[in-house]
ROMAR-622500 format. One line per field, with one value per residue (C-alpha): x, y, z. Coordinates in steps of 0.5 Angstrom, whole numbers, plus 2048, in hexadecimal, padded with zeros to 3 digits. Layout:
residues N
x = (X, ...)
y = (Y, ...)
z = (Z, ...)
END
This chain:
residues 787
x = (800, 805, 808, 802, 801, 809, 807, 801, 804, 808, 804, 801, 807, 809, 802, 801, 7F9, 7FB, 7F9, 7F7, 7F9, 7F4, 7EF, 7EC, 7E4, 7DD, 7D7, 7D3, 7CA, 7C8, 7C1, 7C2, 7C1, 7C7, 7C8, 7C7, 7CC, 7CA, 7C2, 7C5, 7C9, 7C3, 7BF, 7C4, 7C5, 7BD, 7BC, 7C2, 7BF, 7B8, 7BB, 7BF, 7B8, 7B5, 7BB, 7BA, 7B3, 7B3, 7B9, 7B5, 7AF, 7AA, 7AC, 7B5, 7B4, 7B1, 7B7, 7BD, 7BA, 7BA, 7C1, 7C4, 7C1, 7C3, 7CA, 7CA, 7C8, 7CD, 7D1, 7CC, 7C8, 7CE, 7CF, 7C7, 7C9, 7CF, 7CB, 7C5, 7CA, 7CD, 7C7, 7C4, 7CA, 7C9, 7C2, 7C3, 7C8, 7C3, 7BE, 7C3, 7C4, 7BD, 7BB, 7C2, 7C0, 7B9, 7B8, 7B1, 7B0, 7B5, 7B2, 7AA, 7AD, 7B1, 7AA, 7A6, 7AB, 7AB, 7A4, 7A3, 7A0, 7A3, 79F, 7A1, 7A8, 7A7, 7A5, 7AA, 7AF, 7AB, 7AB, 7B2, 7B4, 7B0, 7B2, 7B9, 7B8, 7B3, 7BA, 7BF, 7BA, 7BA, 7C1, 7C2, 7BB, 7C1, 7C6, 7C3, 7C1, 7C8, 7CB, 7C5, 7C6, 7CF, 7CF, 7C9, 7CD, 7D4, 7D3, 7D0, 7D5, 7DA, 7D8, 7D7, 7DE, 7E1, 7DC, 7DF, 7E6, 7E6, 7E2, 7E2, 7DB, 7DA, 7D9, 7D4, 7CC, 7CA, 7C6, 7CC, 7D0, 7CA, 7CB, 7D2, 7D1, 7CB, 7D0, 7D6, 7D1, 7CE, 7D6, 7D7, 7D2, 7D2, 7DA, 7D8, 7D2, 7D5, 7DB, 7D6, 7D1, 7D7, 7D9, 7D1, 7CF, 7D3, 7CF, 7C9, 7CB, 7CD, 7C7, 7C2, 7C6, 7C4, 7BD, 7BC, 7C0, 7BB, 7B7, 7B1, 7AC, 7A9, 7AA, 7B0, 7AF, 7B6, 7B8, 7B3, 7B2, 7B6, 7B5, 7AF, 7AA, 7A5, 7AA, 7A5, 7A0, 7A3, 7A0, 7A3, 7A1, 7A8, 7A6, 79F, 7A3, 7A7, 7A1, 79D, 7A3, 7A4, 79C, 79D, 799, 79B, 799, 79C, 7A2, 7A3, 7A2, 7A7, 7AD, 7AC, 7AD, 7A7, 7A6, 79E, 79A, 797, 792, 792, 798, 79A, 797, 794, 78D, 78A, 78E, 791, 793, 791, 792, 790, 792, 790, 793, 797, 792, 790, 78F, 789, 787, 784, 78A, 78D, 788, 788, 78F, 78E, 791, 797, 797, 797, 79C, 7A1, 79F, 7A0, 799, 793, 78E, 789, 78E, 78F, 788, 789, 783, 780, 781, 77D, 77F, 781, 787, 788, 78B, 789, 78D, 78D, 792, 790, 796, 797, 794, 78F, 789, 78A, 789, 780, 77B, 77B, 775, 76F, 76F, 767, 768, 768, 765, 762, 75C, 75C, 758, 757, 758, 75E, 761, 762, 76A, 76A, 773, 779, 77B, 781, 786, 784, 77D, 777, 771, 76A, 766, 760, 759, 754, 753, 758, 756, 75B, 75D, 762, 763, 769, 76C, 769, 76C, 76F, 76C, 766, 761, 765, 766, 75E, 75E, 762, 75E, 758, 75B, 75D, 755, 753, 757, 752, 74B, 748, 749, 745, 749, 745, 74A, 749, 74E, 74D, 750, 750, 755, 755, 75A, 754, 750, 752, 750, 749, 746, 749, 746, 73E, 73F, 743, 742, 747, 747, 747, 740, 73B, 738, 73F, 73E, 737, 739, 73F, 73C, 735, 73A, 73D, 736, 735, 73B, 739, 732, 736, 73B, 734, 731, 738, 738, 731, 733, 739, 736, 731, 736, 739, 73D, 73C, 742, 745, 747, 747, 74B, 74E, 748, 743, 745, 744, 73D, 739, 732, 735, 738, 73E, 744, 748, 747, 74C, 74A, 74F, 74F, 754, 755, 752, 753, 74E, 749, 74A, 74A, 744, 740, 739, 73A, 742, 740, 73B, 740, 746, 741, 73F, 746, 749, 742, 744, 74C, 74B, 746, 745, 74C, 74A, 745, 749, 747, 74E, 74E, 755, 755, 75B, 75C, 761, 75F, 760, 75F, 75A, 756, 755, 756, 751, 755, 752, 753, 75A, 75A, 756, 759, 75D, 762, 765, 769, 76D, 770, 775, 772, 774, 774, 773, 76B, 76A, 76F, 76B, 764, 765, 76A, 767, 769, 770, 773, 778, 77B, 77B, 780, 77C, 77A, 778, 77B, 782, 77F, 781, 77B, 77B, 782, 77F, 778, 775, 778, 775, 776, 76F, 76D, 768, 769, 76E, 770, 776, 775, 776, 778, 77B, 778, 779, 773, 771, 76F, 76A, 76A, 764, 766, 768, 76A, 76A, 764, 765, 75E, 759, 75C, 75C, 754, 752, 756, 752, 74B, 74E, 74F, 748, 745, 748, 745, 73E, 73D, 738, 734, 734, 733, 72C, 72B, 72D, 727, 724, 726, 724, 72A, 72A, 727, 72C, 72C, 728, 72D, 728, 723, 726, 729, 722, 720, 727, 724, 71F, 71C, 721, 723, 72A, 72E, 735, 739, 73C, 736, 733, 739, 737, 730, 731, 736, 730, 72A, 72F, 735, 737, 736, 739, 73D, 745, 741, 746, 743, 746, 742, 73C, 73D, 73E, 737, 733, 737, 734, 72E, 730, 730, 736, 738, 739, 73C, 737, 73A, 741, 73E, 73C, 736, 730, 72A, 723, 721, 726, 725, 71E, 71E, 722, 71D, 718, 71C, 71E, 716, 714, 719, 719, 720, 723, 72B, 72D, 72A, 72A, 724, 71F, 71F, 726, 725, 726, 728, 72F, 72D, 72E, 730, 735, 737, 738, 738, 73F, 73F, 73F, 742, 73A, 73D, 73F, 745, 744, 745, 749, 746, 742, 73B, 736, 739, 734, 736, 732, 72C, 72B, 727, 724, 723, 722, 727, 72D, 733, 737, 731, 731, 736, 733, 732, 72D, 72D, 733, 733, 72E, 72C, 72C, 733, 734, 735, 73B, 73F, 73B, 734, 72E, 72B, 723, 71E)
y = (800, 805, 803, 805, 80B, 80E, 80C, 810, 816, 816, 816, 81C, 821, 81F, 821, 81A, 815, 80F, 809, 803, 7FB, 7F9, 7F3, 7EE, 7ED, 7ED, 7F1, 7ED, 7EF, 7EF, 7EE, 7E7, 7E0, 7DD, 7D6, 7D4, 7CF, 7CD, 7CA, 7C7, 7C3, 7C2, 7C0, 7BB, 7B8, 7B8, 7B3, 7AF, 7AF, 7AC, 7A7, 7A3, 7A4, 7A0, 79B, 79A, 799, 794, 790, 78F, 78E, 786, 784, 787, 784, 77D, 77D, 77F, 779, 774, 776, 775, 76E, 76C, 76F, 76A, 765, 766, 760, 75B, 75D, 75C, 756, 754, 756, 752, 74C, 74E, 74E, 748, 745, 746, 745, 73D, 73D, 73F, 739, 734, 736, 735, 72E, 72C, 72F, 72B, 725, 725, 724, 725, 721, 71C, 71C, 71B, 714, 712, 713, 710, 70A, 70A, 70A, 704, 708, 706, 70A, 711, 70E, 70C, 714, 717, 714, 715, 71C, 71D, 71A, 71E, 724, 722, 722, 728, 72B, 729, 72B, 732, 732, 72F, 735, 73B, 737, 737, 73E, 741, 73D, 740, 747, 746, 743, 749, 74F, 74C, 74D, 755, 757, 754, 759, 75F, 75F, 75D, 764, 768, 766, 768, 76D, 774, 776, 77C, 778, 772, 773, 778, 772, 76E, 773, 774, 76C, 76D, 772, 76F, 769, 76E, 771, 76A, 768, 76E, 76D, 765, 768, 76C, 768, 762, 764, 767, 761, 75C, 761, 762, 75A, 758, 75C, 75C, 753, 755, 758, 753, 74E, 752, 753, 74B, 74A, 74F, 74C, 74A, 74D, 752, 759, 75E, 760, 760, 765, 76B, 769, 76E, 76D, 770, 771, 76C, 766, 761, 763, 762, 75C, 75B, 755, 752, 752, 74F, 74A, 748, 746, 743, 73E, 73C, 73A, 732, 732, 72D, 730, 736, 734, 730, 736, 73A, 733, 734, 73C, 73E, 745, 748, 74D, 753, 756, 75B, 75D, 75E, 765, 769, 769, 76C, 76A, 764, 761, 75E, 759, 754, 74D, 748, 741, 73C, 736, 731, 737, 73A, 741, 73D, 738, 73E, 741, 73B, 73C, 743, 743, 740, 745, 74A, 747, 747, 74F, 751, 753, 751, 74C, 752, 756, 752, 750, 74B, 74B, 748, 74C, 74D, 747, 741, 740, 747, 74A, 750, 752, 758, 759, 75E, 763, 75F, 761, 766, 762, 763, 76A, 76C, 76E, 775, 77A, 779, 77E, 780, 780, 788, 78A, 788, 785, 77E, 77D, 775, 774, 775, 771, 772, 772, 76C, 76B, 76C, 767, 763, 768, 76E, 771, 772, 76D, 770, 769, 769, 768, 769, 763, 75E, 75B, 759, 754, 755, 751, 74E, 74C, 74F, 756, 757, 75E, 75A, 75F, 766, 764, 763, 769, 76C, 76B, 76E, 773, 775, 773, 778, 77E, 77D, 781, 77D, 776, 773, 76E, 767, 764, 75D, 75B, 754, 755, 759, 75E, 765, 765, 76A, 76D, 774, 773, 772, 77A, 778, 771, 770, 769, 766, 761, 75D, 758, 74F, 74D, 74B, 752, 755, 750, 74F, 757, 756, 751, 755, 75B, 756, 755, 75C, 75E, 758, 75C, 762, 75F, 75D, 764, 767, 762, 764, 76D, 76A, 768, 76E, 773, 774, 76F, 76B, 76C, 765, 768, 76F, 774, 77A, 77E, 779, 779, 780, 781, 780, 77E, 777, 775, 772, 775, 770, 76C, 769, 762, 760, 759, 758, 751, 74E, 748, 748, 74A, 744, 73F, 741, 73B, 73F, 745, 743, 73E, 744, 749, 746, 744, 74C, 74E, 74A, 74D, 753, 753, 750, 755, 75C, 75E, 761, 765, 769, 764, 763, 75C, 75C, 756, 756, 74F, 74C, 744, 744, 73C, 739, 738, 73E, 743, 73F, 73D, 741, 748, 746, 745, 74C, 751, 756, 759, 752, 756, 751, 753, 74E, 746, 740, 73C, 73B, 739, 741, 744, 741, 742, 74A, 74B, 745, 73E, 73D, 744, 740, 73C, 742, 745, 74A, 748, 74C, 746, 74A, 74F, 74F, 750, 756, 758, 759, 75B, 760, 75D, 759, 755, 759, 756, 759, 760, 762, 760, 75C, 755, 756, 75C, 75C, 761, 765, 767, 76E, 76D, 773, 772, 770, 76F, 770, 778, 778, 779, 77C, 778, 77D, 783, 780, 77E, 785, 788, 782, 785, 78C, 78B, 788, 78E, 792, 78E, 78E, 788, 787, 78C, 789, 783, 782, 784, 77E, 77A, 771, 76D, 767, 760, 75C, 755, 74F, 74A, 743, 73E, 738, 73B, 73C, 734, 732, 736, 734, 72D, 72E, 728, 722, 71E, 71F, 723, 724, 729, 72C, 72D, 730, 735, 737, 738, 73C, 741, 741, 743, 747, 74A, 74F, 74A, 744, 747, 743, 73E, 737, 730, 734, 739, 735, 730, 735, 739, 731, 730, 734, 730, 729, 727, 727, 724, 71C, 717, 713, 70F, 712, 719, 71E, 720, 724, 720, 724, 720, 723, 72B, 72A, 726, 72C, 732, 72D, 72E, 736, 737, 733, 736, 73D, 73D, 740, 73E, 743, 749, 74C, 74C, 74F, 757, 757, 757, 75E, 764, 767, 76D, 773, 777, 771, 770, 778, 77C, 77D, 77C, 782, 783, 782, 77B, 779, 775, 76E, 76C, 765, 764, 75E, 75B, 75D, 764, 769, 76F, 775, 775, 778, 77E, 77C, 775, 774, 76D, 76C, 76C, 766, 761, 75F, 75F, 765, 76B, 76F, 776, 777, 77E, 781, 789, 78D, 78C, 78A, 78D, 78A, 783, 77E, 782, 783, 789, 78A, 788)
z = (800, 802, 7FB, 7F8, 7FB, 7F8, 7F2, 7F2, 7F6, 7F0, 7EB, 7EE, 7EE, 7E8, 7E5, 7E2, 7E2, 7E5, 7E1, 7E6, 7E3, 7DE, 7E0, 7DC, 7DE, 7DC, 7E0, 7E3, 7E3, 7EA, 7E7, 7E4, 7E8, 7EB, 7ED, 7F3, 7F5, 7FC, 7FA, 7F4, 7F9, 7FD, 7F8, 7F6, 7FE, 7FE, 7F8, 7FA, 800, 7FE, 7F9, 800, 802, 7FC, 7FC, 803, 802, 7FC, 800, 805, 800, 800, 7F9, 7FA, 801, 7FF, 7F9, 7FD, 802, 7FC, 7FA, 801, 802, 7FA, 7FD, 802, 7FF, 7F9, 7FB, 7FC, 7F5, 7F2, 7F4, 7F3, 7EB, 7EA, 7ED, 7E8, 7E2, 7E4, 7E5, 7E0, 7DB, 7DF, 7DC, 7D6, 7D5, 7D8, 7D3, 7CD, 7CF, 7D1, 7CA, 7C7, 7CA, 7CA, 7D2, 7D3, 7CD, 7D0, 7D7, 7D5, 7D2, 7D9, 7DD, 7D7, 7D7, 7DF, 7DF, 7DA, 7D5, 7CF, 7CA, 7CD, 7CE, 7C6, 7C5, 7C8, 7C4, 7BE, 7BF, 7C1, 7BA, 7B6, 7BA, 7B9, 7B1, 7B1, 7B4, 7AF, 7A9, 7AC, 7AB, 7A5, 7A2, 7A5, 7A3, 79B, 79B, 79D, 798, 793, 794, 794, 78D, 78C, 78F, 78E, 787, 787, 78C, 786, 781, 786, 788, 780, 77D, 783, 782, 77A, 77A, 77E, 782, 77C, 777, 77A, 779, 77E, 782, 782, 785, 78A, 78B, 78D, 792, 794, 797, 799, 79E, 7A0, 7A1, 7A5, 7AA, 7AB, 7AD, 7B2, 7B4, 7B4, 7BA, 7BF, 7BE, 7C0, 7C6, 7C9, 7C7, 7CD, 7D2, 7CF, 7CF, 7D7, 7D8, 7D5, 7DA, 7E0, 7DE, 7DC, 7E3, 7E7, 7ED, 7EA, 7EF, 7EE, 7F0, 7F1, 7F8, 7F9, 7F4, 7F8, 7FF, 803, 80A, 80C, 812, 810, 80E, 811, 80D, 807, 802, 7FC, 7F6, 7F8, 7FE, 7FC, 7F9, 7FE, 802, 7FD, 7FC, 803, 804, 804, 7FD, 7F8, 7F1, 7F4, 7F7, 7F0, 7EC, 7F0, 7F0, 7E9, 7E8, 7E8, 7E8, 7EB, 7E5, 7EA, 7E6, 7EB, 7EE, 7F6, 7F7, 7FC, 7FD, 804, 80A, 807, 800, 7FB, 7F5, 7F1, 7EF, 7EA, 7ED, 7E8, 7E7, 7EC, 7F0, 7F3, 7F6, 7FD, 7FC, 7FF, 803, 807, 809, 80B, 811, 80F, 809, 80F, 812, 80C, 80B, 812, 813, 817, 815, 816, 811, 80C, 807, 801, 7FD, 7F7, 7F1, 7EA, 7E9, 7ED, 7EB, 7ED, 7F4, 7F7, 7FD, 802, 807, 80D, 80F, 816, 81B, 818, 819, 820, 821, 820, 81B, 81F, 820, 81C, 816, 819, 820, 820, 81A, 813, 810, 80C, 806, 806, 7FF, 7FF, 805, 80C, 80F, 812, 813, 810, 80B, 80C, 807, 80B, 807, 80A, 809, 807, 808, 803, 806, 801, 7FC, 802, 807, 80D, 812, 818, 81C, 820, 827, 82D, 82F, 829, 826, 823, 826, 824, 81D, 81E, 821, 81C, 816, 81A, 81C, 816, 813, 818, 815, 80F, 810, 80B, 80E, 813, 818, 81C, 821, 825, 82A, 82C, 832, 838, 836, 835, 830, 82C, 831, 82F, 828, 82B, 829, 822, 821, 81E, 821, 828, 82C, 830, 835, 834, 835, 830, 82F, 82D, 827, 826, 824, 81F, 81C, 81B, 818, 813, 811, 810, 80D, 808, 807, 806, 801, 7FC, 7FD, 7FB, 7F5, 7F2, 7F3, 7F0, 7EB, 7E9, 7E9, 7E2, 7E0, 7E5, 7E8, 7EA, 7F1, 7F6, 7F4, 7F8, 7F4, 7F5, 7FD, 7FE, 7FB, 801, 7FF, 7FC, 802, 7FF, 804, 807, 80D, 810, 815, 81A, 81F, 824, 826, 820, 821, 828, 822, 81D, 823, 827, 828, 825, 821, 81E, 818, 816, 817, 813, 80D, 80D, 80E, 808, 803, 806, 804, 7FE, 7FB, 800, 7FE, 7F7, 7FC, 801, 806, 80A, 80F, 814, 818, 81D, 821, 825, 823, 81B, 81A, 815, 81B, 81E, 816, 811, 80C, 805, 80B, 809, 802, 801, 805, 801, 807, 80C, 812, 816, 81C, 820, 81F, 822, 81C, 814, 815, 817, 813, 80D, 811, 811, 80B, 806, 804, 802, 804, 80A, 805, 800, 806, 808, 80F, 816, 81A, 81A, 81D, 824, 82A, 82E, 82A, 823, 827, 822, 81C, 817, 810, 80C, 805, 800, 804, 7FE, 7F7, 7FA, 7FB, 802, 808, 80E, 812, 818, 81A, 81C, 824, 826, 82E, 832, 839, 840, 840, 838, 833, 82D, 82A, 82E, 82A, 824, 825, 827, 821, 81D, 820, 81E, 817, 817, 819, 814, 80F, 812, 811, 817, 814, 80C, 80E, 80F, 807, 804, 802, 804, 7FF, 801, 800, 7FC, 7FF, 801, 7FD, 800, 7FE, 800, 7FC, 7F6, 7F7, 7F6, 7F0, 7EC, 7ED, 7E9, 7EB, 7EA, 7F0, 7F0, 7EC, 7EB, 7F0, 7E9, 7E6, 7ED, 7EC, 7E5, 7E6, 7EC, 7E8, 7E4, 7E8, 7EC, 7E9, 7EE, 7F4, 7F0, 7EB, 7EE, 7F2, 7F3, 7F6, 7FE, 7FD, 7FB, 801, 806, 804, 805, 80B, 811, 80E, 810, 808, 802, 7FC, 7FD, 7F8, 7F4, 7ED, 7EE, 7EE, 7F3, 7F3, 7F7, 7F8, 7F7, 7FE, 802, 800, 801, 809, 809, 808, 80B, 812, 810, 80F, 816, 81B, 817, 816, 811, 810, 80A, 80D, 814, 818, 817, 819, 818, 811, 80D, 80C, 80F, 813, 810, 816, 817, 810, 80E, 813, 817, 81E, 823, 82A, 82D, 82D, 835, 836, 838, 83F, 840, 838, 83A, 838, 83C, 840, 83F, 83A, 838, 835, 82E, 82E, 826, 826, 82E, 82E, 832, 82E, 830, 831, 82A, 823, 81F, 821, 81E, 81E, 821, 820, 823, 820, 826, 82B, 831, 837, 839, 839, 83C, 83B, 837, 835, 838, 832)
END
């Protein structure tokens, strides 16, 4: 500085303007944009931060998770898969070369004469060696055909590539014809790519042949679980077709073990996959191998695949040659159905079913009611009555339905169902069975009245419909009628034959008509379940049994030895838990039924009732009701009677020819009649078919002493006893119930109820209920209003 300040000093005595150093540069406009060095550098850290985010992320993602575990485990086990495919190529190179000289030396053909010569049985032997001559001479004129053909296209080709190669030696590829020298380029270009196709495929062939071995030496069974089963948290569960196959070879069956001695390797049409809470697969068997050759080993096969026998059902498939196999994850059938989906909240429509469980793949069951019938039954304590109580529950929740129940028994498993019930009785005497009977009867009549609306609507529609149901003046909604301990019914001394016969019309021609039968029981034998009851039914629940008898009793003739059986159902362990047929398209279900409680401290029934009788109300049935017109029922048919017109006269009359004229007089009622069911309407009349002349025969004098005794004791066998016979009462049958009904006390005959302000009887007293909703309310639970 102090320089500086000389210079200018200077510069100023001497009069001379100082010139500074000159600087190179550029002006800089204030008002321009100028970078920001700062935010792009925060920018870039901000996106380099978010794309570890989404790195981590995707690291930790399903399928990168899954990957990198697959990858661990085949890294672990990278010795043991080399080892595996150096003992497949070896192998298989061994089976080739024992194929080679099977062919070579004719051995099949070799080792059928050594049996037949064995056996003794000289023209097989003769035959055998018939065909190896004749196989060894076809042989050696394939040779000589091959051999022939070459020396043909040498002494065709020799010639030509002669003269090819003599043209091109003399002449230049200018002077040739164009399509001459197109021809010689032609083979230029076919020589240049065989010499470099030639090589590579010399250099690939060994390990296309290397490959080919090891895949000719692979394990034949099935599956390739050892590829992509990393360690993982449900190992147990884990079933694949090898598996399957493994435990199939090991269930001591003789054309099964043959099959896979010889190697064998099973078809799966339907592969081991997921299905529910378990897996699924299905199996064509080799021949000599039936699907209940299997199922009858089942708890080995459960053994063999590290399963429970309840977890492991192998069934017949579409065919019988055909398994189908479904394994439970272990331990899952242990666990409950859970709440009931309706227990809180929800309305059902019947036509499209009730929840009735969870099947065994996990799925919520809807159990049908209109068009089946259903049968439940299975030892005592089981949950035999909750799956009754269940379906009604659900009936319950449908204002259009009207419910009859019977328990035949002191039980007061349907107690809180009586505001909701047109018709209850409970109790073991005479009087509680004399009602049941009486209301088969009237579900009879109601099911011909049905039968003739039906068919005056347009069209004559086969069966009820959703939108006939809810046309009230019909009188086609459904109507659901449950029997517990049924069996107490069809063995009672007086009313149980008559209750059995309605019960079997009942089930075979009332389901087309919204009429629903459920019977429950806890003695499912051909004594105590008429036998036509089990043919017919359309929904057999078995809970735990005892024996096959039972098992095929509730679910249908060969069902045990087709493998689906409630025998392996433990008792009080597997207590809520059932083998179901019919209730889905399945050819069986395991089912877990929902349990709603109606107990000691717990009653989640009353709620559901009381919401029942609430939806009704909202409806305004009890009010619409009273509008829907008398049609009066079609009268029951008169077996005996109509016996004696079909005779026409003649003495004795073949019981085919019975059968036929019948079907004649009366279609509707005989349409489908067999020998049974002629011997089984004569029978309460002491008469039936007898042999005469090598024929069954009904004999004219039988039918009349019959009549004869009918008309002097005033008895009539095939209808109900005078004043019982006739219309269904509307207020029961189309009305729906309102809470003026009082709750039964002990539910026993005789225990006094109050009485009906419109009809003036007593409920309770007899089977029906006419006039169950009475106009006016009553003034509290267990009284009626004044008149």
């Amino acid at each position: 500085m102090s320089n500086e300040r000389t210079e200018l000093a200077r510069a100023g005595a001497s009069g001379v303007e100082h010139v500074g150093p000159l600087l190179d540069g550029e002006l800089i406009d204030d008002t321009l944009p100028q970078p920001r060095r700062r935010t792009v550098r925060r920018r870039a850290a901000r996106w380099g931060k978010h794309a570890r985010r989404v790195a981590a992320q995707a690291w930790q993602s399903g399928p990168v998770v899954r990957a990198r575990s697959v990858l661990g485990y085949r890294a672990r086990k990278l010795p043991q898969d080399v080892v595996r495919l150096l003992w497949f190529l070896v192998r298989g190179l061994w089976r080739w070369l024992v194929k080679f000289w099977s062919w070579a030396t004719y051995a099949d053909l070799r080792s059928d004469a050594r049996r037949a010569r064995m056996a003794g049985d000289s023209e097989a032997r003769r035959t055998a060696q018939e065909l190896i001559r004749s196989d060894a001479t076809a042989r050696w004129a394939k040779v000589g055909i091959v051999f022939r053909r070459l020396v043909i296209t040498a002494r065709f080709t020799a010639p030509v590539a002669a003269v090819l190669w003599l043209v091109d030696s003399l002449m230049d590829r200018e002077d040739m014809w164009v399509w001459l020298a197109n021809v010689y380029t032609g083979i230029e270009t076919t020589w240049s790519v065989l010499t470099v196709a030639v090589p590579i495929l010399l250099y690939t062939l060994p390990v296309v042949v290397l490959v080919a071995a090891a895949f000719e030496g692979r394990d034949k069974t099935p599956g390739a679980g050892w590829l992509v089963r990393p360690d993982r948290d449900d190992a147990d569960s884990w079933i694949d077709e090898r598996m399957i196959s493994k435990a199939l070879a090991h269930l001591g069956i003789g054309p099964l073990d043959r099959f896979f001695k010889n190697g064998g390797v099973l078809d799966y049409p339907v592969t081991a996959r997921t299905d529910g809470d378990g897996t699924f697969a299905q199996i064509r068997l080799p021949m000599g191998v039936t699907a209940d050759m299997v199922a009858a080993r089942r708890s080995k096969l459960a053994a063999n695949l590290g399963r429970a026998s309840l977890e492991t059902w192998p069934t017949k498939g579409d065919e019988d040659g055909i398994l189908d196999l479904w394994v439970a994850d272990k331990g899952i059938l242990r666990s409950a159905a859970g709440s009931w989906p309706l227990v809180h909240d929800g309305q059902v429509d019947l036509f499209d079913g009730v929840p009735f469980g969870l099947s065994q793949r996990g799925l919520v069951i809807n159990a049908p009611l209109i068009g089946v019938n259903w049968l439940i039954g299975g030892r005592p304590g089981q949950g035999k009555s909750a799956a009754l109580r269940t379906l009604l529950l659900g009936a319950a929740l449908d204002p259009t339905a009207e419910l009859w129940a019977f328990v035949m028994g002191e039980s007061p498993d349907f107690t809180p169902f009586a505001p909701r019930l047109s018709r209850y009785r409970m109790g073991m005497d005479d009087s509680v069975a004399e009602a049941a009977t009486q209301a088969l009867a009237d579900l009879l009549s109601e099911m011909e009245r049905r039968g003739k609306v039906l068919g005056e609507q347009p069209g004559s529609p086969p069966k009820v419909s959703r939108k006939l149901a809810d046309k009230r003046k019909l009188g086609l909604h459904p109507l659901v009628c449950a029997i517990d301990e049924c069996h107490e019914l069809f063995q009672h001394p007086k009313y149980g034959k008559k209750a059995a016969e309605l019960a079997v019309r009942l089930i075979k021609r009332g389901r087309k008509y919204g009429i629903v039968l459920l019977l429950a029981t806890q003695s499912p034998t051909k004594d105590s379940i008429p036998r036509e009851i089990t043919r017919n039914i359309s929904c057999g629940v078995a809970f735990s049994v005892a024996d096959q008898v039972a098992n095929d009793g509730l679910l249908g003739s060969g069902k045990y030895a087709a493998g689906i059986r409630a025998t392996e159902l433990r008792i009080n362990t597997d207590r809520g838990t059932c083998v179901a047929v019919g209730i889905t398209d399945e050819t069986f279900e395991l089912v877990r039924g929902f349990y709603v409680p109606f107990e000691d401290g717990a009653d989640d029934v009353s709620p559901v009732i009381a919401r029942a009788m609430a939806l009704i109300e909202d409806a305004g049935r009890a009010i619409e009701a009273s509008a829907v017109p008398e049609i009066e029922a079609a009268p029951v048919a008169d077996h005996l009677a109509d016996v004696d017109t079909v005779m026409d006269g003649e003495r004795r009359v073949r019981t085919q020819a019975v059968l036929n004229r019948l079907r004649r007089h009366n279609p509707g009622e005989y349409d489908g009649w067999v020998f049974r069911d002629l011997a089984a309407a004569l029978a309460p009349y002491g008469i039936g078919p007898v042999k005469s002349d090598g024929n069954k025969v009904i004999r004219a004098e039988d039918v009349a002493d019959a009549l004869a005794r009918r008309a002097e004791s005033g008895r009539d066998a095939d209808r109900d006893p005078a004043g019982t016979q006739g219309l269904i009462p509307v207020g029961s049958l189309d009305q729906s119930p309102c809470p003026d009904q009082g709750k039964h006390g002990s539910g026993t005959p005789g225990t006094h109820q109050p009485d009906n302000p419109q009809t003036g009887r007593k409920r309770g007293v007899s089977g029906d209920a006419p006039g169950s909703l009475p106009d006016s309310p009553p003034t509290g639970r267990g009284e009626v209003s004044a008149p």
